[in-house]
NUSE-755775 format. One record per residue: residue number from 0; residue in three letters; chain; z, y, x of N, C-alpha, C in turn. Coordinates in steps of 0.1 Angstrom, whole numbers, plus 5000, padded with zeros to 4 digits. Each point is the difference from the previous one (the first is absolute). Layout:
! NUSE-755775
@i:NUM, aa:ALA, ch:A, n.Z:Z, n.Y:Y, n.X:X, ca.Z:Z, ca.Y:Y, ca.X:X, c.Z:Z, c.Y:Y, c.X:X
...
END
This chain:
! NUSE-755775
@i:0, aa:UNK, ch:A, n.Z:3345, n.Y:8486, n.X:7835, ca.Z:5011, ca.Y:4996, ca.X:4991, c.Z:4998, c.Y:4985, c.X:4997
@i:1, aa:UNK, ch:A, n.Z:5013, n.Y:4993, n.X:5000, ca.Z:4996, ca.Y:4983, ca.X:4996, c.Z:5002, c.Y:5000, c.X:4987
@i:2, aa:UNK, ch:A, n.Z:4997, n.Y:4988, n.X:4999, ca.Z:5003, ca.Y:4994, ca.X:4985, c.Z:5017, c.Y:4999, c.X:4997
@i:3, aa:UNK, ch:A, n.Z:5003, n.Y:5002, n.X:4987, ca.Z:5009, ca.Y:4991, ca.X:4993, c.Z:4999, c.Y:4987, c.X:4997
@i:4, aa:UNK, ch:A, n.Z:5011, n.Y:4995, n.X:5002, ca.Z:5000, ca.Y:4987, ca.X:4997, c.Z:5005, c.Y:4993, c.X:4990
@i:5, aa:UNK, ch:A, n.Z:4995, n.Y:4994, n.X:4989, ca.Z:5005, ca.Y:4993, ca.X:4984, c.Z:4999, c.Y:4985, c.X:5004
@i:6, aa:UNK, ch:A, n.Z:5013, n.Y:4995, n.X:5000, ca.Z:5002, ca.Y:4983, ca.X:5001, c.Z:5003, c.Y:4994, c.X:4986
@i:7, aa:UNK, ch:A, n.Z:4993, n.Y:4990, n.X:4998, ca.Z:5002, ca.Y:4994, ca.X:4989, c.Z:5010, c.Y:4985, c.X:5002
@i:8, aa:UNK, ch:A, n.Z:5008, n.Y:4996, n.X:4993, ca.Z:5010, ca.Y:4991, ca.X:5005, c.Z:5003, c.Y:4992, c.X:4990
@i:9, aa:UNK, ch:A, n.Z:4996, n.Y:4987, n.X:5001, ca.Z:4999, ca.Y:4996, ca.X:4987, c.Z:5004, c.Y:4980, c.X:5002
@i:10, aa:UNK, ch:A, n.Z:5003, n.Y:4991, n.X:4995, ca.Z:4998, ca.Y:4989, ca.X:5000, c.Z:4996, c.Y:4996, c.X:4981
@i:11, aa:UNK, ch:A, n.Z:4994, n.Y:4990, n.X:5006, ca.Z:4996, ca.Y:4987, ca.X:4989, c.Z:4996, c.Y:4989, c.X:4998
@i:12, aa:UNK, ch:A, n.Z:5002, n.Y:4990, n.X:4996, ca.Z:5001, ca.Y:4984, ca.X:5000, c.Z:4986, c.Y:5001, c.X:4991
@i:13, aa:UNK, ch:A, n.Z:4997, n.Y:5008, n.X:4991, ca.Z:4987, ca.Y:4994, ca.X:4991, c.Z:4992, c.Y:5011, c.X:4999
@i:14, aa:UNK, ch:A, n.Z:4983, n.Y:5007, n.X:4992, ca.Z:4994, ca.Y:5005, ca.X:5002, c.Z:5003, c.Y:5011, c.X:4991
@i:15, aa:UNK, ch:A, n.Z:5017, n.Y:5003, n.X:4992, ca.Z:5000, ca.Y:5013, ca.X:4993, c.Z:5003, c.Y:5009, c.X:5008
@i:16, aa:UNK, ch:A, n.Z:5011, n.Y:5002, n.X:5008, ca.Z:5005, ca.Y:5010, ca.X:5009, c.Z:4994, c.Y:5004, c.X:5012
@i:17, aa:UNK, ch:A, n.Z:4987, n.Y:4989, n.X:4999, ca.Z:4993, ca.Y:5001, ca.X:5015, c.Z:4986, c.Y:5011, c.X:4992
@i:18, aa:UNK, ch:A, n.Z:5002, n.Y:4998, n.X:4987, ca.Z:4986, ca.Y:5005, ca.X:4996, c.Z:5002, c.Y:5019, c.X:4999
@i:19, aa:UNK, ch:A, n.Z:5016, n.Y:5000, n.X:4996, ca.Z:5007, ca.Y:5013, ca.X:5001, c.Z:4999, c.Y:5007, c.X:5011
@i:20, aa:UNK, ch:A, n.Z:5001, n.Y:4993, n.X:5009, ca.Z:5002, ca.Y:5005, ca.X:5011, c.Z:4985, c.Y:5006, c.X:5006
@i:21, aa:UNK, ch:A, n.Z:4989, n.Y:4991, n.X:4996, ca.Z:4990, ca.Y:5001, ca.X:5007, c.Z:4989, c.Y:5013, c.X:4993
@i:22, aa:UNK, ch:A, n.Z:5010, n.Y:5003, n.X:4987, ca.Z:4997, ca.Y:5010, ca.X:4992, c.Z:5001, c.Y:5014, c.X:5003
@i:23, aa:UNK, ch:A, n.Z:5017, n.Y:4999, n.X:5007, ca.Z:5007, ca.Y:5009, ca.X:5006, c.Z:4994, c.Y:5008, c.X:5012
@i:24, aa:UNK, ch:A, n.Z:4997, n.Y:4987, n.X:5006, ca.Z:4988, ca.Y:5006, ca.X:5015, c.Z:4990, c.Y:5002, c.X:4996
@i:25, aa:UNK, ch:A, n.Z:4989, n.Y:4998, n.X:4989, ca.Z:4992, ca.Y:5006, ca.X:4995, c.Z:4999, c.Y:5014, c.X:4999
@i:26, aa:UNK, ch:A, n.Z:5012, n.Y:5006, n.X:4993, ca.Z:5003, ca.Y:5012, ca.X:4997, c.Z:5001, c.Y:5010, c.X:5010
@i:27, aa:UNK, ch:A, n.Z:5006, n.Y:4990, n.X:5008, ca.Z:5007, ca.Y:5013, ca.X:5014, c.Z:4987, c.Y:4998, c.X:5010
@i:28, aa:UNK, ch:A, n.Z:4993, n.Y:4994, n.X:5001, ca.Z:4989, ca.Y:5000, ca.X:5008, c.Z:4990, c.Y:5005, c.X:4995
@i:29, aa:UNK, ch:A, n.Z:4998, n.Y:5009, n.X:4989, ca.Z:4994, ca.Y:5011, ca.X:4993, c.Z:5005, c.Y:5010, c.X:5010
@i:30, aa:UNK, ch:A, n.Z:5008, n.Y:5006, n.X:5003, ca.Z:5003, ca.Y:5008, ca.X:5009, c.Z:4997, c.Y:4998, c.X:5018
@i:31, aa:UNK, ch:A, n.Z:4990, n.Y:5007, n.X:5000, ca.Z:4990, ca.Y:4997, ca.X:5014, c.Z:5016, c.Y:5008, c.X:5012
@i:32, aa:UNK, ch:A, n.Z:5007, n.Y:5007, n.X:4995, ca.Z:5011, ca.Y:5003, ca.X:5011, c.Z:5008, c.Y:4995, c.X:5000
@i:33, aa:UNK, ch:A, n.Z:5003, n.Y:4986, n.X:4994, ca.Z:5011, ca.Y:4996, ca.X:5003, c.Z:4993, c.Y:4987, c.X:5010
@i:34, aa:UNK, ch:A, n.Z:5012, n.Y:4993, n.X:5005, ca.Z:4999, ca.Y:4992, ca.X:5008, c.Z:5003, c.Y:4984, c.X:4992
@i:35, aa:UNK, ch:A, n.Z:5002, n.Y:4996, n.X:4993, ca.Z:5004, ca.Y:4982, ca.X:4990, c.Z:5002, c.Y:4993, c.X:5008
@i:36, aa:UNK, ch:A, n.Z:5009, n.Y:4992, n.X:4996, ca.Z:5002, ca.Y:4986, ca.X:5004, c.Z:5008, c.Y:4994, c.X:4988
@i:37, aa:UNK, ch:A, n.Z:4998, n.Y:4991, n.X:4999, ca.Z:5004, ca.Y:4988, ca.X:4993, c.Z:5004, c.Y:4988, c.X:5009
@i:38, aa:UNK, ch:A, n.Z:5017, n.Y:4999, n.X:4999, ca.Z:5007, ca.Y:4984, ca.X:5004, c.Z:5007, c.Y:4994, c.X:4994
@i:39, aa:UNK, ch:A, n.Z:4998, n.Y:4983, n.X:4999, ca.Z:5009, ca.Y:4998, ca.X:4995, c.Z:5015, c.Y:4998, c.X:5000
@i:40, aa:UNK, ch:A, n.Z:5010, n.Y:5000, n.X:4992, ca.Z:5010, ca.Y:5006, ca.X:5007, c.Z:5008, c.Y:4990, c.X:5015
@i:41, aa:UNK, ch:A, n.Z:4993, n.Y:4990, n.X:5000, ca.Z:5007, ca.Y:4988, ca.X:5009, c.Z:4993, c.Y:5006, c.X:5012
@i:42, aa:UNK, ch:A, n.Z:4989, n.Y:5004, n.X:5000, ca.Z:4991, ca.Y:5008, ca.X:5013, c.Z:5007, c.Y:5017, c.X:5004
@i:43, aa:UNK, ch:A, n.Z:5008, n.Y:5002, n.X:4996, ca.Z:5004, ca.Y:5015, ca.X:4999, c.Z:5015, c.Y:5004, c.X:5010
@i:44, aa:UNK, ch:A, n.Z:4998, n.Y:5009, n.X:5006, ca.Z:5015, ca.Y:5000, ca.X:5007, c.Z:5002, c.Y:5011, c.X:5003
@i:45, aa:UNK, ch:A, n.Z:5009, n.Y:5004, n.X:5007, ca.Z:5005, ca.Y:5013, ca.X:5004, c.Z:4992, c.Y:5012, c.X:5005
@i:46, aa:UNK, ch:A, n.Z:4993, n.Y:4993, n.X:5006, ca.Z:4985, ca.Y:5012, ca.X:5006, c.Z:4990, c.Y:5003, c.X:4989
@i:47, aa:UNK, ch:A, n.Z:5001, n.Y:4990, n.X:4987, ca.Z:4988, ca.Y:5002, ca.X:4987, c.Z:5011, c.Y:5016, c.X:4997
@i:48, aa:UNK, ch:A, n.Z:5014, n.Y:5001, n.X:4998, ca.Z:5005, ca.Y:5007, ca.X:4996, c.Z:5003, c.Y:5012, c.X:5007
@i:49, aa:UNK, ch:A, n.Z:4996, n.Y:5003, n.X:5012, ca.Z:4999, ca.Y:5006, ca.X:5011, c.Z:4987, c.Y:5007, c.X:4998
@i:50, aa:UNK, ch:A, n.Z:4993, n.Y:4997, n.X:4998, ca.Z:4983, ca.Y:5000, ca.X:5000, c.Z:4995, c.Y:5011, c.X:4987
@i:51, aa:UNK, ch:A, n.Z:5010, n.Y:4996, n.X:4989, ca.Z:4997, ca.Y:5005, ca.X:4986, c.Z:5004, c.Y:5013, c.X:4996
@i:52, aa:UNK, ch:A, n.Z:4992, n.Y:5006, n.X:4992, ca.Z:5009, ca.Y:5011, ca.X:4998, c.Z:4998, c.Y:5005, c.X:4985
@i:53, aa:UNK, ch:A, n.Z:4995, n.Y:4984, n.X:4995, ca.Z:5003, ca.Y:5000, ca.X:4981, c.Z:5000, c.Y:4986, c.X:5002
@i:54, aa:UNK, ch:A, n.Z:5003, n.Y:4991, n.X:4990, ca.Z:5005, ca.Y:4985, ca.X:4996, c.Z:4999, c.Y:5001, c.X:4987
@i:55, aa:UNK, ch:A, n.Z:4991, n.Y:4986, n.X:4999, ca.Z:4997, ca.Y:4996, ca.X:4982, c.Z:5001, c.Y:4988, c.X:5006
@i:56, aa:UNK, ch:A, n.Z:5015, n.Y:4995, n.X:4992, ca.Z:5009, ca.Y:4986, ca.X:4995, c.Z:4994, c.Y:4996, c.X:4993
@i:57, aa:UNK, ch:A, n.Z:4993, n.Y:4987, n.X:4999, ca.Z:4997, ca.Y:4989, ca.X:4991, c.Z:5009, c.Y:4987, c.X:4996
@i:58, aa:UNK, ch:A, n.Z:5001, n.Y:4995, n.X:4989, ca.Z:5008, ca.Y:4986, ca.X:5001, c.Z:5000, c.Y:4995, c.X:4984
@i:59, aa:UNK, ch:A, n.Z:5000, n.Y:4987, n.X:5000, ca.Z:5005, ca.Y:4994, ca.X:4991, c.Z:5008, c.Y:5001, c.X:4998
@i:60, aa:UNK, ch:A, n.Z:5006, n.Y:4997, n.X:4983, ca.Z:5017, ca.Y:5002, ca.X:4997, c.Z:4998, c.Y:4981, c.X:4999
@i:61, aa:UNK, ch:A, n.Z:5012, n.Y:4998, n.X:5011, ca.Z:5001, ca.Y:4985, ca.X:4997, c.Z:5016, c.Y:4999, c.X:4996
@i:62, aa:UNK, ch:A, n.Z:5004, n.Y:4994, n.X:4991, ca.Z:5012, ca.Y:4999, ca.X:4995, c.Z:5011, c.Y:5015, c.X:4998
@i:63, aa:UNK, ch:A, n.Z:4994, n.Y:5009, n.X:4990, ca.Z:5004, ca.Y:5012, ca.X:4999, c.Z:4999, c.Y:5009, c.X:5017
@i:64, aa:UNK, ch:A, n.Z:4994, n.Y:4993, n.X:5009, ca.Z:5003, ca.Y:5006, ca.X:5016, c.Z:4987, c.Y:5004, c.X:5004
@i:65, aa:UNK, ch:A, n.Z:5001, n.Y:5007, n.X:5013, ca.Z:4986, ca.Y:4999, ca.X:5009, c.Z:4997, c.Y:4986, c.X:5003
@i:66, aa:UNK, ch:A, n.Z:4988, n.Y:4999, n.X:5009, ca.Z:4998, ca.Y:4990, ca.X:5006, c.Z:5013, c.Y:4997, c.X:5012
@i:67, aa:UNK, ch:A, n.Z:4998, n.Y:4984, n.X:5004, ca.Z:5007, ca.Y:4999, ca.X:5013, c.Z:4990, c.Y:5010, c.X:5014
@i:68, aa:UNK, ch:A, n.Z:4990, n.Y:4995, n.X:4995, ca.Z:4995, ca.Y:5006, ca.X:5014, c.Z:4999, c.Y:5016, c.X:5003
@i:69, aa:UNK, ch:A, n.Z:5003, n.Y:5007, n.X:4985, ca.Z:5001, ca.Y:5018, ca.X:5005, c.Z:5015, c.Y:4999, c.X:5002
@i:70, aa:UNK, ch:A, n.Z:5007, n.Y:4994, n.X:4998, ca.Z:5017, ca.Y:4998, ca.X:5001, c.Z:5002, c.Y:5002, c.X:5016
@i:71, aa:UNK, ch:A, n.Z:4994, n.Y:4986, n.X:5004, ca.Z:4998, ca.Y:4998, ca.X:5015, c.Z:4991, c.Y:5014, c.X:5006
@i:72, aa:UNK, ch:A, n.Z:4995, n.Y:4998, n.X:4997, ca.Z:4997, ca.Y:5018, ca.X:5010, c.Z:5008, c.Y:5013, c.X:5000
@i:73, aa:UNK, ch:A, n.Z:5008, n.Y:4998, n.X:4984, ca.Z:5009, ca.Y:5012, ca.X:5001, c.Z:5014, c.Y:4993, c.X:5016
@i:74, aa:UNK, ch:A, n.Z:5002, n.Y:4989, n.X:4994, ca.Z:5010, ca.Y:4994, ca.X:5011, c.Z:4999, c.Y:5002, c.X:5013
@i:75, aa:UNK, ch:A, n.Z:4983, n.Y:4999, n.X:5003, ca.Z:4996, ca.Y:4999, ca.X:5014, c.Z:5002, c.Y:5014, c.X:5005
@i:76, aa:UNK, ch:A, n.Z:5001, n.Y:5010, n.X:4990, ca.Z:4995, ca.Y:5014, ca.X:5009, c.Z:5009, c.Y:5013, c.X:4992
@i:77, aa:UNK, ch:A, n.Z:5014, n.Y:4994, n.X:4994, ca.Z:5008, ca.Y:5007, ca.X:4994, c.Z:5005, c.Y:5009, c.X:5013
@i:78, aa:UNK, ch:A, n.Z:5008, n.Y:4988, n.X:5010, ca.Z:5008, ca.Y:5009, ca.X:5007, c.Z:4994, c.Y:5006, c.X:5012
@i:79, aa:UNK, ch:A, n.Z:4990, n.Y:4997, n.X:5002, ca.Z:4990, ca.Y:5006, ca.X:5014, c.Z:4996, c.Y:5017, c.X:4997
@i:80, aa:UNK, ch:A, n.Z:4999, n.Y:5000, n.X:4983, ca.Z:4996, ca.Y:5012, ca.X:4992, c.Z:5008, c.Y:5006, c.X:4999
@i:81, aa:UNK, ch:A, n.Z:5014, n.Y:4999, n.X:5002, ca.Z:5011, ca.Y:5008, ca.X:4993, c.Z:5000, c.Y:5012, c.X:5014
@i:82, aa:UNK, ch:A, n.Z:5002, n.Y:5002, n.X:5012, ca.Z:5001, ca.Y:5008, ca.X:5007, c.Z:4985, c.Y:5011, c.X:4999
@i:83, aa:UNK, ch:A, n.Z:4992, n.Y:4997, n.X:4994, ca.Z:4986, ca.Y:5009, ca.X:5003, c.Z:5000, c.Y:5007, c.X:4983
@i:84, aa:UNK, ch:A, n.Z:5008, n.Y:4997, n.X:4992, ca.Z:5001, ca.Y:5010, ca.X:4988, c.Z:4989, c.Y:5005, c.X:4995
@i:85, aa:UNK, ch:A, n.Z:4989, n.Y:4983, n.X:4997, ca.Z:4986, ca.Y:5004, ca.X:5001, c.Z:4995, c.Y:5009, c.X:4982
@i:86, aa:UNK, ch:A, n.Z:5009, n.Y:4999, n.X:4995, ca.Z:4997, ca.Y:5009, ca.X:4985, c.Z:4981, c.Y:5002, c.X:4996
@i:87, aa:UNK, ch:A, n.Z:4995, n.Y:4985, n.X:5001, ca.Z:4987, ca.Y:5000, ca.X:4996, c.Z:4998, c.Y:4999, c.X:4989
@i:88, aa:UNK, ch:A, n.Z:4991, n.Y:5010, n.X:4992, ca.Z:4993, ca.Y:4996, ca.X:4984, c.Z:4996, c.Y:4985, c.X:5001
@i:89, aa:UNK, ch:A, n.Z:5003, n.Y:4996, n.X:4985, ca.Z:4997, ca.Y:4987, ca.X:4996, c.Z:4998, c.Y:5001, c.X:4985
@i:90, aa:UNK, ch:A, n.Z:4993, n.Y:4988, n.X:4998, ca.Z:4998, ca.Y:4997, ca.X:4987, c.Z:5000, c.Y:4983, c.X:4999
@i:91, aa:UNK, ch:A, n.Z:5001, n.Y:4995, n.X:4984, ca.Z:5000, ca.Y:4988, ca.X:4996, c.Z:4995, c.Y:4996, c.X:4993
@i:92, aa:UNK, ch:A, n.Z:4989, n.Y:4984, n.X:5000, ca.Z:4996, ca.Y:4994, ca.X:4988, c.Z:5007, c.Y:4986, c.X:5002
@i:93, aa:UNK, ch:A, n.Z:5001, n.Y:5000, n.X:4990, ca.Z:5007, ca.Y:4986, ca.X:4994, c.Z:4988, c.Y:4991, c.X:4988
@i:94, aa:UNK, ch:A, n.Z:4997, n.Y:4988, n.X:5006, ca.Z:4999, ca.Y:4987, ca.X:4992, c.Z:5010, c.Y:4994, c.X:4993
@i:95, aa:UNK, ch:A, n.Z:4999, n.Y:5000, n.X:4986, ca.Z:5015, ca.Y:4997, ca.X:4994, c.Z:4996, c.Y:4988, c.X:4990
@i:96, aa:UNK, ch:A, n.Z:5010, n.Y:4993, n.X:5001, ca.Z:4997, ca.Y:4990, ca.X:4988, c.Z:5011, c.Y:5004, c.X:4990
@i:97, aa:UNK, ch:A, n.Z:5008, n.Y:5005, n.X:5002, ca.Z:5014, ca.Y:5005, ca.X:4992, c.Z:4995, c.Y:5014, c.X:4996
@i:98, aa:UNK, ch:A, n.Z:5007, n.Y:5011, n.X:5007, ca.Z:5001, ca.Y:5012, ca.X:4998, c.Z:4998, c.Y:5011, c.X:5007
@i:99, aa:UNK, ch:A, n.Z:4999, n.Y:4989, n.X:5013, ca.Z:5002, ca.Y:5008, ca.X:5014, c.Z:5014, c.Y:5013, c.X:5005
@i:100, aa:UNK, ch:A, n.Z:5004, n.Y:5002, n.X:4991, ca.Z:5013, ca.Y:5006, ca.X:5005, c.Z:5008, c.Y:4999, c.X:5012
@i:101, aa:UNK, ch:A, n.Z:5006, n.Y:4984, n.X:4996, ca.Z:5011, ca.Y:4996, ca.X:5011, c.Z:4990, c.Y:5003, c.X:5012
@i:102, aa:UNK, ch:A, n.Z:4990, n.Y:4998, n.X:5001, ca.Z:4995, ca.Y:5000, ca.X:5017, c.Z:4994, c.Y:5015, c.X:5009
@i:103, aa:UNK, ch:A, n.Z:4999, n.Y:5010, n.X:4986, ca.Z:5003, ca.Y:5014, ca.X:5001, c.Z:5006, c.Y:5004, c.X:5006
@i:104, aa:UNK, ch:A, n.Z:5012, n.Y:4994, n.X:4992, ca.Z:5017, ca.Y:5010, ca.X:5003, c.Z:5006, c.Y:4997, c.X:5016
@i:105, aa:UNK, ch:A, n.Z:4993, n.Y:4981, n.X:4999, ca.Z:5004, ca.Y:4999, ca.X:5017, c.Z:4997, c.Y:5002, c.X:5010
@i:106, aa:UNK, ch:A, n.Z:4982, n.Y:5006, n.X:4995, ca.Z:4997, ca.Y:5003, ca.X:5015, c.Z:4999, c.Y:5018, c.X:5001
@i:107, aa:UNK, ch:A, n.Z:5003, n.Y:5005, n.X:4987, ca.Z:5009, ca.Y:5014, ca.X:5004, c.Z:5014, c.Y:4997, c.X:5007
@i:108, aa:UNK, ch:A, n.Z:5005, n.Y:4995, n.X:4995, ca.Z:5016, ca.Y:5003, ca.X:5006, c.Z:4997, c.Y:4993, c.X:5020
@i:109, aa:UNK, ch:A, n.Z:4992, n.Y:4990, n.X:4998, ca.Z:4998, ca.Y:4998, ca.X:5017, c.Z:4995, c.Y:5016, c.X:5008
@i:110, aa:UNK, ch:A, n.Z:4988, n.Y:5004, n.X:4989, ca.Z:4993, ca.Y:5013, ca.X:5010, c.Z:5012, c.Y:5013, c.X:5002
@i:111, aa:UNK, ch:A, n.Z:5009, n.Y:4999, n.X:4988, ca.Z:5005, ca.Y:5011, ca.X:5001, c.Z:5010, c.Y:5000, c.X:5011
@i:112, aa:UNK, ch:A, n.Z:5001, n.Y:4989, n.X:5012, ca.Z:5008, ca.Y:4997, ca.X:5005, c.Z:4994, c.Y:5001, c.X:5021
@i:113, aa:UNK, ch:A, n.Z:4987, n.Y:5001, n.X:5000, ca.Z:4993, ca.Y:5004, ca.X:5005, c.Z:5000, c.Y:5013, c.X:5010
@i:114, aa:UNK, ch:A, n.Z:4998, n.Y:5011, n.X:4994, ca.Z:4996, ca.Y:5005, ca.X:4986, c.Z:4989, c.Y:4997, c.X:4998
@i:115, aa:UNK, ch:A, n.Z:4992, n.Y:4998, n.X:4986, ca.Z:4990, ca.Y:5008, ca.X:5002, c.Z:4996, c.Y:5009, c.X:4985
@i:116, aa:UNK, ch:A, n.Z:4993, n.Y:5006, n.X:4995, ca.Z:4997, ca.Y:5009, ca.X:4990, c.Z:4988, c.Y:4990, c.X:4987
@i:117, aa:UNK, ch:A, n.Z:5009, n.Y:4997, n.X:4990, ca.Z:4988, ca.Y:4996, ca.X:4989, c.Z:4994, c.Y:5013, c.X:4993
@i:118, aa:UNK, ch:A, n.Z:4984, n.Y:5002, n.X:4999, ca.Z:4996, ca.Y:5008, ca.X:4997, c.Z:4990, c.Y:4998, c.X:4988
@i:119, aa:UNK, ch:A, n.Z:5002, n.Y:4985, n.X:4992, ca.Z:4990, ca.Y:4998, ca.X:4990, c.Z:5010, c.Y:4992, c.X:4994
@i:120, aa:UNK, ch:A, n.Z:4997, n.Y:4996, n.X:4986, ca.Z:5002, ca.Y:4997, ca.X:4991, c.Z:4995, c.Y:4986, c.X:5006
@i:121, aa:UNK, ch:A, n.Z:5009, n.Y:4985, n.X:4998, ca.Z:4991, ca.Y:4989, ca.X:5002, c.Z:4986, c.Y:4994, c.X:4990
@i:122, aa:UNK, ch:A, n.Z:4997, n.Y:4995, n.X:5008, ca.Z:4987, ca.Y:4989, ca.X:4985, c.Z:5007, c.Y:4990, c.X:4997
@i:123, aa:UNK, ch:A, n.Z:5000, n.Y:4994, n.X:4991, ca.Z:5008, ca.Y:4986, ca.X:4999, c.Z:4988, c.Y:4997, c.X:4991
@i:124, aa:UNK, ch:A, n.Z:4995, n.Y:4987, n.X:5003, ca.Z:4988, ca.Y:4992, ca.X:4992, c.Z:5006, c.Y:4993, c.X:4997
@i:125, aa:UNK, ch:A, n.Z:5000, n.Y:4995, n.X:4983, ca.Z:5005, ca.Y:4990, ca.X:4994, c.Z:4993, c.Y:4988, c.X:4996
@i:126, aa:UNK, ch:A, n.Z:4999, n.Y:4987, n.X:5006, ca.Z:4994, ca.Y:4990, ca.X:4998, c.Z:4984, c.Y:5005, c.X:5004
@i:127, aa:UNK, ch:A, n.Z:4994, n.Y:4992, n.X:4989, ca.Z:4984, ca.Y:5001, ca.X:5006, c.Z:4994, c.Y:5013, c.X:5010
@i:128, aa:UNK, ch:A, n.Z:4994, n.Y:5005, n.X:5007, ca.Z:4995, ca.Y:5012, ca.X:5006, c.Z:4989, c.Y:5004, c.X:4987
@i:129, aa:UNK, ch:A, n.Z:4999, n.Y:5015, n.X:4998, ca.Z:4990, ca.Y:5000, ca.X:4990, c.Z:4993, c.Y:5019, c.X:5012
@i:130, aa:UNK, ch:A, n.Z:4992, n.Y:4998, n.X:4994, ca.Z:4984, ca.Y:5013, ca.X:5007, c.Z:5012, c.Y:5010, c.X:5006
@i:131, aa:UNK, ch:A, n.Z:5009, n.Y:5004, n.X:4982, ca.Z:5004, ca.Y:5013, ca.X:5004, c.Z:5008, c.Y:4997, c.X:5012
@i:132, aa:UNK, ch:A, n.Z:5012, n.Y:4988, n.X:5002, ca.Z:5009, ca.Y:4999, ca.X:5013, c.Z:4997, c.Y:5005, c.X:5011
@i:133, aa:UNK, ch:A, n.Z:4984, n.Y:4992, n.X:5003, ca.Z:4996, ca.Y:4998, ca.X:5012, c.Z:4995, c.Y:5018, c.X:5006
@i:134, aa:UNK, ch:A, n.Z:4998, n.Y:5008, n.X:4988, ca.Z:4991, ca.Y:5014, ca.X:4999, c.Z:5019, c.Y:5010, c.X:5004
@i:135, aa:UNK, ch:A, n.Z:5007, n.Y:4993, n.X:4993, ca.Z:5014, ca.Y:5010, ca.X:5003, c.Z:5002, c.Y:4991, c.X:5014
@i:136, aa:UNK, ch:A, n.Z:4997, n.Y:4990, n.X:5007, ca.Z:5005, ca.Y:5004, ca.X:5008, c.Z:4992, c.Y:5003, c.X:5012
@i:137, aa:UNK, ch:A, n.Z:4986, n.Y:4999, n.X:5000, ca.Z:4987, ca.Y:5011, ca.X:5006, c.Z:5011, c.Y:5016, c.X:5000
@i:138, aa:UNK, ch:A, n.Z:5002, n.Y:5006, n.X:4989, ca.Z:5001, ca.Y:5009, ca.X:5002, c.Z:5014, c.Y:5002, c.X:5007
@i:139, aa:UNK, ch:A, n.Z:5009, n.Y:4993, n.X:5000, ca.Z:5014, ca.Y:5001, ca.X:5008, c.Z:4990, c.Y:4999, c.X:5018
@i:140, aa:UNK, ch:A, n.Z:4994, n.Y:4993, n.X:5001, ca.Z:4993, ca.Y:4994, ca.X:5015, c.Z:4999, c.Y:5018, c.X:5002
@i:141, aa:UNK, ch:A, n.Z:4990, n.Y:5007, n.X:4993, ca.Z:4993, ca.Y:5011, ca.X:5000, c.Z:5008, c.Y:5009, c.X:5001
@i:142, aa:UNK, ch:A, n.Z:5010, n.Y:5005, n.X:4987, ca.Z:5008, ca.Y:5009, ca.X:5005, c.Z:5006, c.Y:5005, c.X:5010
@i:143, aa:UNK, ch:A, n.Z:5008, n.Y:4986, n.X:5005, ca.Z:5006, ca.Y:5001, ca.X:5013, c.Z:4995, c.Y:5006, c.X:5007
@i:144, aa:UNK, ch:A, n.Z:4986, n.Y:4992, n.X:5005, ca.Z:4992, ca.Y:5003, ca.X:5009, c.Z:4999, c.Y:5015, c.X:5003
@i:145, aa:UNK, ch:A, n.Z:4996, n.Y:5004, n.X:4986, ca.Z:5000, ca.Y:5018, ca.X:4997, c.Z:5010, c.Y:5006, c.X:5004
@i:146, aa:UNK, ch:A, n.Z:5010, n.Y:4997, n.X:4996, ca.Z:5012, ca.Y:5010, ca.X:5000, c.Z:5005, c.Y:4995, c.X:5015
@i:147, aa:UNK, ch:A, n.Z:4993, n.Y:4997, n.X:5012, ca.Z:5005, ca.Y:4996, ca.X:5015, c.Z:4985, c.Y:5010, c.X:5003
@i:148, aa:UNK, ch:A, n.Z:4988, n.Y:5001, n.X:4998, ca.Z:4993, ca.Y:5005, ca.X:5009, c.Z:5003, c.Y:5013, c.X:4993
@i:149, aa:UNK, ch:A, n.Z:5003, n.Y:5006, n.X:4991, ca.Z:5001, ca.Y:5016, ca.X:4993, c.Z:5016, c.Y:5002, c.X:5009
@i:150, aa:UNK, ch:A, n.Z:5006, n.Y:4994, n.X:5005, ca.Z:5015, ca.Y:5000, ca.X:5004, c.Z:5007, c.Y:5004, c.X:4991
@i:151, aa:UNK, ch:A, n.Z:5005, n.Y:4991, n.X:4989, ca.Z:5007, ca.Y:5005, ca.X:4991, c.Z:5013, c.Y:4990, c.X:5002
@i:152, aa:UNK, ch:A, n.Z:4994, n.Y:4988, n.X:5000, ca.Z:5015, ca.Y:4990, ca.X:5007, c.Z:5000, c.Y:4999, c.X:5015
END
């Protein structure tokens, strides 16, 4: 039997969303049957999505938005995806200086167009990173991870 596979997909210009992320893979690499990776999202393409068979979205909210560079990867690998109706579990953390909303709602309405299946509640960190963030999102890394090796997503 092989492994499942949990991609983490994430960009960041400074060391908050890179710290989220590296929190994230913390978590899911607790799980000795899953397989991890972590890219960032400029490094990421059609075969990262091919490959996966859970996704944890990372990003800064920059100007109520995602990042450009998760933008650009949805761009890069929207319409290559649309004939394989890949309906992969996902999740989201958001670095927010606002509210993190707007960049929620957009990078649902992108996935839902995919398909693929949101199956968590996002993280949205507001301003500073504090213990608990980094611990909620350890456990988002971990869950996943769980609920792919138990076969539940």
């Amino acid at each position: 039997m092989t492994n499942k596979h949990l991609l983490i997909i994430y960009h960041s210009q400074s060391a908050t969303t890179t710290a989220l992320a590296d929190a994230v893979a913390q978590g899911a690499e607790l799980e000795k049957a899953i397989d991890t990776v972590k890219k960032l999202a400029f490094d990421s393409d059609m075969n990262d999505l091919q490959w996966a068979d859970a996704i944890i979205f990372g990003s800064p909210e920059n100007f109520g938005y995602m990042s450009g560079a998760l933008k650009d990867f949805f761009d890069r690998t929207y319409h290559q995806a649309q004939p394989l109706q890949l309906s992969t579990p996902y999740a989201l953390f958001i670095s927010a200086g606002n509210d993190g909303t707007g960049a929620v709602r957009e990078i649902d309405r992108i996935l839902k167009g995919y398909p693929m299946k949101k199956i968590a509640e996002p993280i949205i960190v507001k301003g500073q990173i504090k213990e608990a963030d980094l611990q909620a999102c350890r456990d988002l890394g971990q869950s996943m991870a769980c609920a792919l090796s138990q076969g539940i997503i």
